[in-house]
N, C-alpha and C positions, 0 to 999 in steps of 0.2 A: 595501496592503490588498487589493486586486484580484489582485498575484501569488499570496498566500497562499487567497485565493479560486477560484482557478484550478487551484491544486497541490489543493487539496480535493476539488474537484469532479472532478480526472483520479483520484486516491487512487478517491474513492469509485466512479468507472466501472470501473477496476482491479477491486476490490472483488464488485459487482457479475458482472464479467466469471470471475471464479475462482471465483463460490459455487458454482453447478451441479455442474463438475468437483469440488469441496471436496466436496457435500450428498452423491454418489452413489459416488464415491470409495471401493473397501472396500480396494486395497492400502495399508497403513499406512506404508511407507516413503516412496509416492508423496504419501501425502495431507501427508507430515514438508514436503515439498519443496515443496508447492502452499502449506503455510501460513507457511515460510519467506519463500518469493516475495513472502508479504501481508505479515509482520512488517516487511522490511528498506524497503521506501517508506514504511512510517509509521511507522518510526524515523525517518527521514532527516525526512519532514516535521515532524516533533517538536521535531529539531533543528536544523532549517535556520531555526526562528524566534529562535534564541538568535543562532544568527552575526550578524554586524553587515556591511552590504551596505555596498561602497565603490561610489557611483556619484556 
């Protein structure tokens, strides 16, 4: 519970971190790149809940 808590809270500083650049952003192929960058960690964190942790 606490890891997924953690992945959250670093997503959401990511997040954060990228909107500025995203908001003021007018090249369209850059802004492709910058919202790529955000989709592909909150895929992962999507998915990293299904996987089954061997510890």
């Amino acid at each position: 519970m606490t890891k997924r808590l953690i992945q959250f809270i670093a997503l959401l500083m990511l997040g954060l971190f990228f909107l500025p650049y995203i908001w003021k952003l007018k090249q369209v192929d850059l802004l492709v790149i910058l919202i790529m960058g955000m989709v592909l960690p909150i895929y992962d964190f999507i998915t990293s809940g299904e996987k089954k942790e061997i510890e």
